[in-house]
FIVOMAR-145019 format. One record per residue (C-alpha): residue number from 1; residue in three letters; x, y, z. Coordinates in Angstrom, 3 decimals, always signed. Layout:
N
<nr->NUM	rest->ALA	xx->X	yy->Y	zz->Z> .
...
***
This chain:
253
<nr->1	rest->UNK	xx->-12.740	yy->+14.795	zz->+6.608> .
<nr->2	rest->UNK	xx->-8.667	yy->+15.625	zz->+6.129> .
<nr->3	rest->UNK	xx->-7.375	yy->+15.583	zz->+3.023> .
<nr->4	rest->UNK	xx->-4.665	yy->+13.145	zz->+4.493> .
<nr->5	rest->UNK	xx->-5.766	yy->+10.883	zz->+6.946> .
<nr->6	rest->UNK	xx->-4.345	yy->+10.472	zz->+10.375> .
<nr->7	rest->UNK	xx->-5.158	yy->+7.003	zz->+12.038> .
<nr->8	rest->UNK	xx->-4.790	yy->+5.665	zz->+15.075> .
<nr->9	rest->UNK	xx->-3.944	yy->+1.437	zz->+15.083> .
<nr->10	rest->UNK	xx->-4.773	yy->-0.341	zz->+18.042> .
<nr->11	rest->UNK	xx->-3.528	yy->-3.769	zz->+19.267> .
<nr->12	rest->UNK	xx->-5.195	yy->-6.392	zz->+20.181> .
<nr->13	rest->UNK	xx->-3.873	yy->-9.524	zz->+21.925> .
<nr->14	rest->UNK	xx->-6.497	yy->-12.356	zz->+23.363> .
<nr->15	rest->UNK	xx->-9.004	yy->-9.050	zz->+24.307> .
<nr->16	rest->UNK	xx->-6.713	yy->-6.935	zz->+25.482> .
<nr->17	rest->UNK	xx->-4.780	yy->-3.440	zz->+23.978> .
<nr->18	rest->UNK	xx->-1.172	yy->-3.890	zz->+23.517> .
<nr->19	rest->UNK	xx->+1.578	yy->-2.460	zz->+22.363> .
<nr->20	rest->UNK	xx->+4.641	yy->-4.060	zz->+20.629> .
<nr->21	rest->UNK	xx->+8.341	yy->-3.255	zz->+20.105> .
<nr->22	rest->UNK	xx->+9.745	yy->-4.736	zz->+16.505> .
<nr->23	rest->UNK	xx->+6.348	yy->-7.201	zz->+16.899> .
<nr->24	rest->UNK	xx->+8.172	yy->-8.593	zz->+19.933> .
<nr->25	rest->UNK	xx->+6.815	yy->-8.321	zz->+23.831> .
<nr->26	rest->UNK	xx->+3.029	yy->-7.017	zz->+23.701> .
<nr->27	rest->UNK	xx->+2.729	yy->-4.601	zz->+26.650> .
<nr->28	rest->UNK	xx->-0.651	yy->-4.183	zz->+28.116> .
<nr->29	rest->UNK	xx->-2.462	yy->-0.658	zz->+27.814> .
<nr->30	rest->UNK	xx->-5.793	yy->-1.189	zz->+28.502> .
<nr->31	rest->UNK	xx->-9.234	yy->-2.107	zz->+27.076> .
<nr->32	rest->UNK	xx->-9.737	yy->-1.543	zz->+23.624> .
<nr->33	rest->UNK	xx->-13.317	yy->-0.281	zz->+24.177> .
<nr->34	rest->UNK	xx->-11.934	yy->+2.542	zz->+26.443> .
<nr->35	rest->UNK	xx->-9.541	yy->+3.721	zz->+24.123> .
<nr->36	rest->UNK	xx->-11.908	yy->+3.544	zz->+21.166> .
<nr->37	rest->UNK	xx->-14.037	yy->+6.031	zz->+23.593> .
<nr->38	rest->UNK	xx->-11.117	yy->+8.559	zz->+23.683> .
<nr->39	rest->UNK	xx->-10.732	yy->+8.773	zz->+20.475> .
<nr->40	rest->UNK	xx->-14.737	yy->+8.971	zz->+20.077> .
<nr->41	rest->UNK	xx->-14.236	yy->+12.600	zz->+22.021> .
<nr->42	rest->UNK	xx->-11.122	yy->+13.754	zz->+19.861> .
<nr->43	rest->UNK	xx->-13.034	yy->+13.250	zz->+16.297> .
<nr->44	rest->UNK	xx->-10.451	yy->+10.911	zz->+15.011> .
<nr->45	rest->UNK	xx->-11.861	yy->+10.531	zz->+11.534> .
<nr->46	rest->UNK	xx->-10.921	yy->+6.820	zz->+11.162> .
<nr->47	rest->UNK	xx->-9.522	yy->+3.921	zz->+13.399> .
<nr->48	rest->UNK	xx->-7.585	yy->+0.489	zz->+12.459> .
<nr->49	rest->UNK	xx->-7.740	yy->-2.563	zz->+14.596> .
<nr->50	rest->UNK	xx->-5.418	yy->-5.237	zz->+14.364> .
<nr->51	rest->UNK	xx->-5.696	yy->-8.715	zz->+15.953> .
<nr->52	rest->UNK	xx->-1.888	yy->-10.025	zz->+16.426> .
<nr->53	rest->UNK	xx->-2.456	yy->-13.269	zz->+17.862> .
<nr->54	rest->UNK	xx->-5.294	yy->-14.646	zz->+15.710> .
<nr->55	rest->UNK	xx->-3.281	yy->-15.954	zz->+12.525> .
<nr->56	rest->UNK	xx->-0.464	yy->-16.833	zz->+14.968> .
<nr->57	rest->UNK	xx->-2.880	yy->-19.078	zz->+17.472> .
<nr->58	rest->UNK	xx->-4.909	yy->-20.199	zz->+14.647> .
<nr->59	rest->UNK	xx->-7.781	yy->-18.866	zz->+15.506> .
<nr->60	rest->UNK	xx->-10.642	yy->-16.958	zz->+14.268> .
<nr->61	rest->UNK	xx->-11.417	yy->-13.154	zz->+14.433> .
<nr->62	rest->UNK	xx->-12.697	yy->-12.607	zz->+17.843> .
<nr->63	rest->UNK	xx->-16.333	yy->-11.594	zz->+16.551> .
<nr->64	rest->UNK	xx->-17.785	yy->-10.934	zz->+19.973> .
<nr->65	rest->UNK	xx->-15.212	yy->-8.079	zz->+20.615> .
<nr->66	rest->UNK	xx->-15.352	yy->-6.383	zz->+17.050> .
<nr->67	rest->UNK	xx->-19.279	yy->-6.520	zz->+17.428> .
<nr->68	rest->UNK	xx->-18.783	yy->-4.728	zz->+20.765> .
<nr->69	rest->UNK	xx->-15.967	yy->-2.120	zz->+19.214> .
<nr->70	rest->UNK	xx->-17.967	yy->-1.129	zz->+16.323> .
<nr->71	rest->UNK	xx->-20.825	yy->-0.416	zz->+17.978> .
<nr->72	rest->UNK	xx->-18.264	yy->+2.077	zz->+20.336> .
<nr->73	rest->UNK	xx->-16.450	yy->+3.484	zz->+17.254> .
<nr->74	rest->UNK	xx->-17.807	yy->+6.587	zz->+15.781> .
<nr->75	rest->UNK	xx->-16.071	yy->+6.645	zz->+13.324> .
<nr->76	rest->UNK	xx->-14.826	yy->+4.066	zz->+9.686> .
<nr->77	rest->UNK	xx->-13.054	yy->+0.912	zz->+11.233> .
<nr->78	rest->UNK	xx->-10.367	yy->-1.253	zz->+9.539> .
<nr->79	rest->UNK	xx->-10.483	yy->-4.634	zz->+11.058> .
<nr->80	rest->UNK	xx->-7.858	yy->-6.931	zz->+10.826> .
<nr->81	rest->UNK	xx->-6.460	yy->-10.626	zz->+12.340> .
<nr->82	rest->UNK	xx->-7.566	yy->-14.490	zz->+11.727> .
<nr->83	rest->UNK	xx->-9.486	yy->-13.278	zz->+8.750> .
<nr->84	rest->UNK	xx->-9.434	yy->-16.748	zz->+6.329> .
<nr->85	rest->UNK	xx->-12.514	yy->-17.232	zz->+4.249> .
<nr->86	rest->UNK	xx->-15.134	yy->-14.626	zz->+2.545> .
<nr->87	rest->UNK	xx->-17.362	yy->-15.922	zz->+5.376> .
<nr->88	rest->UNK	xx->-15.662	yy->-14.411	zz->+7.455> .
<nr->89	rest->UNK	xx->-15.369	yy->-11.122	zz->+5.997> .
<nr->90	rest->UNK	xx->-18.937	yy->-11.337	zz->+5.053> .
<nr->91	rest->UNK	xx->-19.951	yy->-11.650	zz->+9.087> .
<nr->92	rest->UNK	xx->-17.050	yy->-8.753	zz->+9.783> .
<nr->93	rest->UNK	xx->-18.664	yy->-6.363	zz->+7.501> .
<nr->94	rest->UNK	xx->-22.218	yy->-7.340	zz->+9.015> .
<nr->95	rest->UNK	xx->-21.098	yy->-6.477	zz->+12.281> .
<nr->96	rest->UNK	xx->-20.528	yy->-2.881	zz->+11.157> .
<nr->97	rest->UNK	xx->-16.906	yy->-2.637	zz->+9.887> .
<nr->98	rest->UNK	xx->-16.059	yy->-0.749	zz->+6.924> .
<nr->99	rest->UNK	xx->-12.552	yy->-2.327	zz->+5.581> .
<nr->100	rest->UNK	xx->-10.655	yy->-5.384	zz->+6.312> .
<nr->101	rest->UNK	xx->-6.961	yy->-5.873	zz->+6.088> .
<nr->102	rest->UNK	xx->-5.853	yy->-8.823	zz->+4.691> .
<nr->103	rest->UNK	xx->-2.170	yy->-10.172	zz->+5.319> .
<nr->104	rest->UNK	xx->-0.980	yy->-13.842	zz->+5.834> .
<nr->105	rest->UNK	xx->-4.253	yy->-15.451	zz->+4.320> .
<nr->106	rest->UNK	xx->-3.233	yy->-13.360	zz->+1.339> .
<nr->107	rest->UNK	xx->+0.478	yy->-14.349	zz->+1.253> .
<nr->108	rest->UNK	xx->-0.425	yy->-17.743	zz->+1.129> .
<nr->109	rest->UNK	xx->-3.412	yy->-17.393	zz->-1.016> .
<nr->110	rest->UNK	xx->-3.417	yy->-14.363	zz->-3.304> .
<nr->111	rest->UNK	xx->-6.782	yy->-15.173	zz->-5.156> .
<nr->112	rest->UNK	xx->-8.471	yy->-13.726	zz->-2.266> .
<nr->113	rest->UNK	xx->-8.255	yy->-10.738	zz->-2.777> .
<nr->114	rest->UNK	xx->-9.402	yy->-10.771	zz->-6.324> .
<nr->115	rest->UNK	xx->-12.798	yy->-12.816	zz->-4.785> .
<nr->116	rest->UNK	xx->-12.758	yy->-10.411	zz->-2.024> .
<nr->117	rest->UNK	xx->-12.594	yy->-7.071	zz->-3.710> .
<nr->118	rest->UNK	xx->-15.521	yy->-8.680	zz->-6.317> .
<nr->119	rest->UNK	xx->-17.546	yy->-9.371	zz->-4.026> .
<nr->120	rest->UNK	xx->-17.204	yy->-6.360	zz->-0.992> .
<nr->121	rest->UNK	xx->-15.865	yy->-4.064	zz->-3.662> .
<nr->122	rest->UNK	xx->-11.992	yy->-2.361	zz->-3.595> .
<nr->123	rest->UNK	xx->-12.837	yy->+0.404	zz->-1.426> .
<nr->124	rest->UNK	xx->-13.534	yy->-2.267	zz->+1.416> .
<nr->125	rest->UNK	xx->-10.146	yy->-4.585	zz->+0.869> .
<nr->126	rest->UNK	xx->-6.971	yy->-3.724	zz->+2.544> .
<nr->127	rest->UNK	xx->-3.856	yy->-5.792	zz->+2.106> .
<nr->128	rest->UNK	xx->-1.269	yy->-4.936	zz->+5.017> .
<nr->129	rest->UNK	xx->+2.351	yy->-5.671	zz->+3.914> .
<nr->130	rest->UNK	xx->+4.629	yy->-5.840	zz->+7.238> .
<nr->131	rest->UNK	xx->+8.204	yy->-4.995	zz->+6.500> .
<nr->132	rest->UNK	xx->+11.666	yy->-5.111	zz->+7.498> .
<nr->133	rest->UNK	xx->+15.278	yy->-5.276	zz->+6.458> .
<nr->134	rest->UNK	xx->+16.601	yy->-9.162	zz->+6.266> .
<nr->135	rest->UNK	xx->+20.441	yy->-10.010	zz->+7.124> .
<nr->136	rest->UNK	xx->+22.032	yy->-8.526	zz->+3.970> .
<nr->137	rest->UNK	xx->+19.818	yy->-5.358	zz->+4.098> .
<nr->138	rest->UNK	xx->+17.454	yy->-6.047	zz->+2.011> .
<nr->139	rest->UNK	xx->+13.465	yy->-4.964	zz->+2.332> .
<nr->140	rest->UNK	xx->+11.506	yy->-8.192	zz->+2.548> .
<nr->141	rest->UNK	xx->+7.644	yy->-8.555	zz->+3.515> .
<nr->142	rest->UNK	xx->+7.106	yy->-11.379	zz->+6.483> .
<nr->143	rest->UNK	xx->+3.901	yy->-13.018	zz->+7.483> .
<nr->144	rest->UNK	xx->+2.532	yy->-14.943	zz->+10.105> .
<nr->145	rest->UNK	xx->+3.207	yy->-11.531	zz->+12.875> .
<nr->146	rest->UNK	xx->+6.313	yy->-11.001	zz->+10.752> .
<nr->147	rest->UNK	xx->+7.968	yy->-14.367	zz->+11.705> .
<nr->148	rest->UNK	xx->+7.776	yy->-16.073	zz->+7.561> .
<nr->149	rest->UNK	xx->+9.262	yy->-14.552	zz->+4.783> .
<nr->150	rest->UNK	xx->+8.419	yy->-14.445	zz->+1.442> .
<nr->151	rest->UNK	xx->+10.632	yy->-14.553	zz->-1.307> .
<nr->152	rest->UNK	xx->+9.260	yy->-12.423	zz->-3.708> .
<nr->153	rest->UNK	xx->+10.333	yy->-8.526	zz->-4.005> .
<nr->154	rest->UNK	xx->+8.343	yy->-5.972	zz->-2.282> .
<nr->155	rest->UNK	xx->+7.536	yy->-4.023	zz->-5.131> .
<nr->156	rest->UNK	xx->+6.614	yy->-6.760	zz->-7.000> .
<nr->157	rest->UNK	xx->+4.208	yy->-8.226	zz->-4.193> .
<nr->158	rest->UNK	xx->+2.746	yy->-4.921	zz->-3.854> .
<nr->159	rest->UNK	xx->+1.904	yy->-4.329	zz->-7.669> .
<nr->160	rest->UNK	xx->+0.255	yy->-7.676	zz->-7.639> .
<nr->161	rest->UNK	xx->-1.921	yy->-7.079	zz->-4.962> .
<nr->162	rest->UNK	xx->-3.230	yy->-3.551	zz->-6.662> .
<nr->163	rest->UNK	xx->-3.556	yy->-6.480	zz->-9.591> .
<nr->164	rest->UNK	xx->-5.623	yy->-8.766	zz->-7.533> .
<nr->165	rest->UNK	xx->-7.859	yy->-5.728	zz->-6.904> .
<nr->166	rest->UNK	xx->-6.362	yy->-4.237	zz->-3.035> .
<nr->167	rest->UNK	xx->-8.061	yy->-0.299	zz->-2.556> .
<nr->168	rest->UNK	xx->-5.090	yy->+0.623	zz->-0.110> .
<nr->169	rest->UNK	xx->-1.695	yy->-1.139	zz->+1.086> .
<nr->170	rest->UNK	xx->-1.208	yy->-0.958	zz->+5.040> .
<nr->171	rest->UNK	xx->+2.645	yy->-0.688	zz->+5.343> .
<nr->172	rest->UNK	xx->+3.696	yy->-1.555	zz->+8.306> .
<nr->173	rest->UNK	xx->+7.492	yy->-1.556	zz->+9.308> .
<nr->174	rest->UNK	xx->+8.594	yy->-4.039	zz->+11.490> .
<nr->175	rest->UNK	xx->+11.897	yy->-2.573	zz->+12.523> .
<nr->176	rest->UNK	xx->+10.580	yy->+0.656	zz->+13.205> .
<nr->177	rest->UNK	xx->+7.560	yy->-0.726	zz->+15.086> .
<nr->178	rest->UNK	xx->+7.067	yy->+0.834	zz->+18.337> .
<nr->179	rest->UNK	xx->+10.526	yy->+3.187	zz->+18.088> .
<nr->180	rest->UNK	xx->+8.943	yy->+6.381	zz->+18.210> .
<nr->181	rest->UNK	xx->+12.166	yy->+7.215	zz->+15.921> .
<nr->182	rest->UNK	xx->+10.302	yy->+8.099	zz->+12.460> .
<nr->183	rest->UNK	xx->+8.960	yy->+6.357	zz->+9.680> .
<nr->184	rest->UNK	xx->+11.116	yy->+4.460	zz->+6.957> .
<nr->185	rest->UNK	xx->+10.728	yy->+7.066	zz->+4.616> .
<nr->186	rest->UNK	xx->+13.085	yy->+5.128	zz->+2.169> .
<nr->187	rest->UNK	xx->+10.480	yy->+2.082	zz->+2.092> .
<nr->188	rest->UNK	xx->+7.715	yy->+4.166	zz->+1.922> .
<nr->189	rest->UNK	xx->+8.737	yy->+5.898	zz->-1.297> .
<nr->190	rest->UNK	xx->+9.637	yy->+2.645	zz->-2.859> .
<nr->191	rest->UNK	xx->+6.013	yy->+1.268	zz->-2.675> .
<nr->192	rest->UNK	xx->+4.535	yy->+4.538	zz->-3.212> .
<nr->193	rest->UNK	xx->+6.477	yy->+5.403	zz->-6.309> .
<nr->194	rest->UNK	xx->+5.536	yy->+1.647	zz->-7.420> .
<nr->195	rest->UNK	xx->+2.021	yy->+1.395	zz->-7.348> .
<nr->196	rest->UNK	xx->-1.479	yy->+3.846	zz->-7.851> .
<nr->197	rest->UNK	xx->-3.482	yy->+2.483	zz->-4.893> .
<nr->198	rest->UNK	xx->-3.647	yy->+4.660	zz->-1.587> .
<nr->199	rest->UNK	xx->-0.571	yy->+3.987	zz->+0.948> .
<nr->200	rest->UNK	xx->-1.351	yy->+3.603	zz->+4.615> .
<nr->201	rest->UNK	xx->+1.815	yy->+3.657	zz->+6.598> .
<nr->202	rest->UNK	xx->+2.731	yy->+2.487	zz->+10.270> .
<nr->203	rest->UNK	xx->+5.305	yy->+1.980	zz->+12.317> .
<nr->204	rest->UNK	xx->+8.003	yy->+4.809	zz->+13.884> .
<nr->205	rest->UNK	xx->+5.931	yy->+7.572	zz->+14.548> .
<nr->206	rest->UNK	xx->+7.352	yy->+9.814	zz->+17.115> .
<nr->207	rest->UNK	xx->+5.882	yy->+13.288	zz->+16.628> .
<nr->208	rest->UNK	xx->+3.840	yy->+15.268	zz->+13.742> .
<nr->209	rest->UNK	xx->+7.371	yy->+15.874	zz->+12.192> .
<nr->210	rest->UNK	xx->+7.464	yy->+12.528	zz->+11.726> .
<nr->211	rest->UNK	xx->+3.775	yy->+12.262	zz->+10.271> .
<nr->212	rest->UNK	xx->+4.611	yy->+15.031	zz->+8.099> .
<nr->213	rest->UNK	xx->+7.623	yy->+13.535	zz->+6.351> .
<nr->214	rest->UNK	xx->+6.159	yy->+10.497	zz->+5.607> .
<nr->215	rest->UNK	xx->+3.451	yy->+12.554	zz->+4.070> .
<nr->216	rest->UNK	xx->+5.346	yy->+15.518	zz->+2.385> .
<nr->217	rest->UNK	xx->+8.738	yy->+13.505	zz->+1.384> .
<nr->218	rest->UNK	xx->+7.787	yy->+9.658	zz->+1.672> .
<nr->219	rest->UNK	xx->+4.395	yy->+10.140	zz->-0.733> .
<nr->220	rest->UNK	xx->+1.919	yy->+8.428	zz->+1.913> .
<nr->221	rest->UNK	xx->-1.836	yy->+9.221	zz->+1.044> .
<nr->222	rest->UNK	xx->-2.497	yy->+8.230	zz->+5.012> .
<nr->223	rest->UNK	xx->-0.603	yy->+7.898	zz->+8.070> .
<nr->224	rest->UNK	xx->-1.252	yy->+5.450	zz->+10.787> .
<nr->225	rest->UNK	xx->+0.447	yy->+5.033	zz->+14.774> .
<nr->226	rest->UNK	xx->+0.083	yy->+3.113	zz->+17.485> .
<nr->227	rest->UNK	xx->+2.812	yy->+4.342	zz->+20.005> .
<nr->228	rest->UNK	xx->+2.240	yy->+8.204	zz->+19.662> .
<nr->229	rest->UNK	xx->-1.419	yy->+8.084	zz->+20.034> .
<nr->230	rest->UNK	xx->-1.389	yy->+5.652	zz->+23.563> .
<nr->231	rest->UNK	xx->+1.881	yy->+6.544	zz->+25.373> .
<nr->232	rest->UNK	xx->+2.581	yy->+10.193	zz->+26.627> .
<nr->233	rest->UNK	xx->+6.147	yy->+10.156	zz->+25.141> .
<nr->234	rest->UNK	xx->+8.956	yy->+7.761	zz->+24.676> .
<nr->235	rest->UNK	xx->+9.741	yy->+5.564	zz->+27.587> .
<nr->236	rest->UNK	xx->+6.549	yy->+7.575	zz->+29.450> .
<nr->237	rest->UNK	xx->+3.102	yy->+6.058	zz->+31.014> .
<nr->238	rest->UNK	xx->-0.291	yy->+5.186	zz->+28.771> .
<nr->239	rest->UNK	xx->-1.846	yy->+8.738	zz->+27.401> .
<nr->240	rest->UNK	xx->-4.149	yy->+7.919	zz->+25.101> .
<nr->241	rest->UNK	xx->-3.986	yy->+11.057	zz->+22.831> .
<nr->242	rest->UNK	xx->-4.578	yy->+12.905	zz->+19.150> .
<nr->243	rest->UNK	xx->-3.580	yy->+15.885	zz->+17.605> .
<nr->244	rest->UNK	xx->-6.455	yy->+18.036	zz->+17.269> .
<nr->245	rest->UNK	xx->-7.882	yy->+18.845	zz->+13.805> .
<nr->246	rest->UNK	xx->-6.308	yy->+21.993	zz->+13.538> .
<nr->247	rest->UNK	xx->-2.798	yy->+20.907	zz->+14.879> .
<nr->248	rest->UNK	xx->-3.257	yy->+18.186	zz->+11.582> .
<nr->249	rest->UNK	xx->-4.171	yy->+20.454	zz->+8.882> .
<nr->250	rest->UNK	xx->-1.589	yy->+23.398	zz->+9.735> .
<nr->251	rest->UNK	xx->+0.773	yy->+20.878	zz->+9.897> .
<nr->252	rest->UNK	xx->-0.119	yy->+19.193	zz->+6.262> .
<nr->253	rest->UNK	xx->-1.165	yy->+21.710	zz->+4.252> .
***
């Protein structure tokens, strides 16, 4: 496996793949279980999953469609969406996932991660911290597919989740979601300076230049993308693609 992980994050929206701009306008791009084929054939070494309309419709994981992904996926999945209750994670995991990412349940109920990560263990608990810049400029993590706020400092949220027991932070920027323009390499090296905990970051990726500086300058121990791995450029058709192995370790050594 890479020393530094490179990870595609698919969309999903009531069953189908999407893609979003800022979290705004999901854009169809297929069927998850075609994509997750694709990316059987290029080796990808892991692959996240995210559920975007679960927490926000209030309803639960979609259990029938991870069962049928995982069973696709090759490779180490990352689910996450709707996830509320360890009974839920505990059916997840039985269906063949290896990590979960945890994000509104945990904003409104931090003490599940501490139950989580005793139970499952660290390694298997991700909490995803979605991003942007408020009016005055300043970083603030959202919930709820970024439309709440919470008022407490990023860094701060972040150190108390690697408190509560989190193995990796997913951090997602929302205004650089689906840009194609580069990662927030100013954010990333905030919460990567700030904490011990593996980073995971998404949202801006472009090109491997862009993977590369968030690795090399930002600190990130992984790099996720939605956008460069399922369109054929900016402003182009659906190409689901990935770098080859070589093309990722020249570029990161």
């Amino acid at each position: 496996m890479l020393k530094t992980r490179v990870i595609p994050c698919l969309l999903l929206d009531n069953g189908r793949l999407v893609k979003t701009v800022n979290f705004k306008k999901p854009y169809y791009i297929g069927d998850p279980v075609n994509a997750i084929k694709i990316f059987n054939e290029k080796e990808v070494d892991e692959l996240i999953l995210l559920d975007i309309t679960a927490t926000k419709e209030n309803k639960p994981p979609p259990f029938d469609i991870i069962e049928t992904v995982s069973e696709e996926c090759f490779m180490p999945l990352t689910y996450g969406g709707g996830v509320k209750t360890i009974d839920d994670m505990r059916r997840i995991f039985s269906l063949g996932v290896e990590k979960i990412s945890l994000n509104s349940v945990v904003a409104e109920n931090p003490q599940l991660v501490e139950e989580s990560s005793a139970m499952f263990g660290s390694q298997s608990i991700v909490v995803s911290m979605d991003v942007k810049k408020n009016f005055f400029g300043k970083y603030c993590v959202y919930y709820h597919s970024g439309t709440r706020p919470l008022k407490q400092d990023i860094v701060e949220y972040a150190q108390r989740m690697e408190k509560k027991g989190a193995g990796e932070i997913l951090l997602n920027s929302i205004h650089n979601d689906g840009k194609m323009a580069g990662y927030d390499i100013s954010l990333i090296k905030t919460i990567v300076e700030s904490i011990s905990i593996p980073v995971i970051v998404l949202g801006g990726a472009g090109s491997m230049a862009d993977i590369v500086d968030a690795v090399n300058i930002g600190g990130a121990s992984a790099v996720a993308a939605g956008s460069f791995f399922v369109y054929q450029a900016k402003n182009m058709g659906v190409l689901i693609n990935f770098p080859s192995r070589k093309e990722i370790e020249n570029r990161l050594k």
